[in-house]
N, C-alpha and C positions, 0 to 999 in steps of 0.2 A: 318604520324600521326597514322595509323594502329600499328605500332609500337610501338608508346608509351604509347597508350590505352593497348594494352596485358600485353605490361612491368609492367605497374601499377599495372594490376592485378596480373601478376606471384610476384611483390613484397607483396602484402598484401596477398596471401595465403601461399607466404612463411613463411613471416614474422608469420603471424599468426600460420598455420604448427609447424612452431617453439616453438612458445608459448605453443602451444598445446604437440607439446612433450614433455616439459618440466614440465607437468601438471600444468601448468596456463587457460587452453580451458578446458571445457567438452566437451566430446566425440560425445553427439549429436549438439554439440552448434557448432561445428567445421563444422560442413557439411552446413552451408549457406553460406561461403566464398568458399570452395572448389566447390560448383556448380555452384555459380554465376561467380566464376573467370574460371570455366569449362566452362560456357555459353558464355563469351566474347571470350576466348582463339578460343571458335570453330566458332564464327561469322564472329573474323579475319581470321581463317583459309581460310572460304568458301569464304569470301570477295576475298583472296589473289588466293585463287585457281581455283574460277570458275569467278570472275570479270571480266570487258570487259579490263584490261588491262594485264591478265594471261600473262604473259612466265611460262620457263624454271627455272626462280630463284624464281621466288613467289610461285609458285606448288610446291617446294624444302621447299624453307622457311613453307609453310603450312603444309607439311608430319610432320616436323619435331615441329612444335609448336601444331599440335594434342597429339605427345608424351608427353607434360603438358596435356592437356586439359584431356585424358584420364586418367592421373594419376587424379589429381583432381576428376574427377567424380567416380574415383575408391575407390578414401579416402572416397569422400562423405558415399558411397556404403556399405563401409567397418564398418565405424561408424552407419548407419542406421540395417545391419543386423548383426553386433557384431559378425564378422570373424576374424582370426587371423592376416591377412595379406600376410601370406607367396606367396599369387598369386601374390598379387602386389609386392612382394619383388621380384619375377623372375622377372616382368614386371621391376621394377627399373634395374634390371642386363641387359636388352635387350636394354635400355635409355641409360646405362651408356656405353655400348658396342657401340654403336650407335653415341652417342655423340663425344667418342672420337678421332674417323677422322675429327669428323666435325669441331673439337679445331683446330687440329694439321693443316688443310687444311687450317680454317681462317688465321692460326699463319703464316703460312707459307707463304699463299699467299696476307697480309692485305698491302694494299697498303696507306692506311689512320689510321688516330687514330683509326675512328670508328671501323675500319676490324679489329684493333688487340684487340680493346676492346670486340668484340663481341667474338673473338678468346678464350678471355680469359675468358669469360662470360661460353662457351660452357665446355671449360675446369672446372671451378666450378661446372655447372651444371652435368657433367660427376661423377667429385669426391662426389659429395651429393649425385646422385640417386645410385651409388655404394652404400652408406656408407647404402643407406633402403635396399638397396639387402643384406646387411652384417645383421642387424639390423631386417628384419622382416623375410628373409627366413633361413638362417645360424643362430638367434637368436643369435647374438653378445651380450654381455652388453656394447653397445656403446647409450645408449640412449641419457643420458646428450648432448655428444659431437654431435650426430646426430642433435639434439634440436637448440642448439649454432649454427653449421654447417650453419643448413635450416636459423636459421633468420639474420643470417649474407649474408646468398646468397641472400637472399629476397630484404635488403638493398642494395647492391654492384650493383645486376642484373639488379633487378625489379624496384623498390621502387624510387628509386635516379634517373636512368638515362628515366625511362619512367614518370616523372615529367618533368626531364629539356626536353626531346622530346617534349611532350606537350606544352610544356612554349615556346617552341620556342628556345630554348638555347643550345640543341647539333644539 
């Protein structure tokens, strides 16, 4: 259930994210989604990581979903004190480096739908926080497709499959 509560959130700040890139958000109107869904991301983490039922995969799963969380509270940050990004653009390069074992391990080792859907989840989430490392610290002119990217991840990720969690349906 922990899971589909976060997913919700990482889909409506992608989603949103998205919008926002694409100059549909203003810049400080954007920082209420990205804190509240920084607030949940990090409540499931501590849930997952210091809970009475901690292992070895939930402490994994939580390292790896504060890398949202801190992105999130860093957009917030970014928008409140009107920086350029280029910090969180490294931070997206160290996510996207990061991510990408995490894809290739799922992919490799998903033994159900779910393991390769997540496989492939990590794998999206890998190419989008690339595409902000390209976009805020190299200053790509990738912004449109960055925009499109984020609320397409938002839907596919977050948005969809942390509803049907919820619902009861996956």
């Amino acid at each position: 259930m922990l899971l589909g509560l976060s997913l919700l959130y990482v889909g409506a700040v992608l989603f949103l994210n998205g919008l926002w890139l694409l100059g549909k958000i203003d810049d400080k109107e954007i920082v209420v989604i990205n804190v509240v869904s920084g607030f949940v991301t990090l409540c499931v983490s501590l849930a997952s990581a210091f809970g009475a039922n901690a292992d070895a995969a939930s402490i994994k799963a939580a390292a790896l979903t504060l890398l949202f969380t801190a992105t999130y509270l860093w957009v917030a940050y970014n928008r409140v004190v009107a920086v350029d990004g280029r910090g969180l653009g490294w931070f997206s390069l160290f996510i996207a480096i990061t991510a990408t074992p995490v894809a290739l391990q799922g992919l490799a080792g998903a033994q159900s739908a779910i393991d390769m859907w997540m496989g492939v989840n990590w794998a999206i989430w890998a190419i989008v926080w690339f595409m902000y490392f390209l976009l805020l610290s190299l200053k790509r002119d990738i912004l449109r497709p960055t925009g499109i990217a984020t609320m397409l991840a938002g839907i596919v990720t977050g948005w969809v499959p942390g509803f049907l969690l919820l619902d009861g349906k996956l």
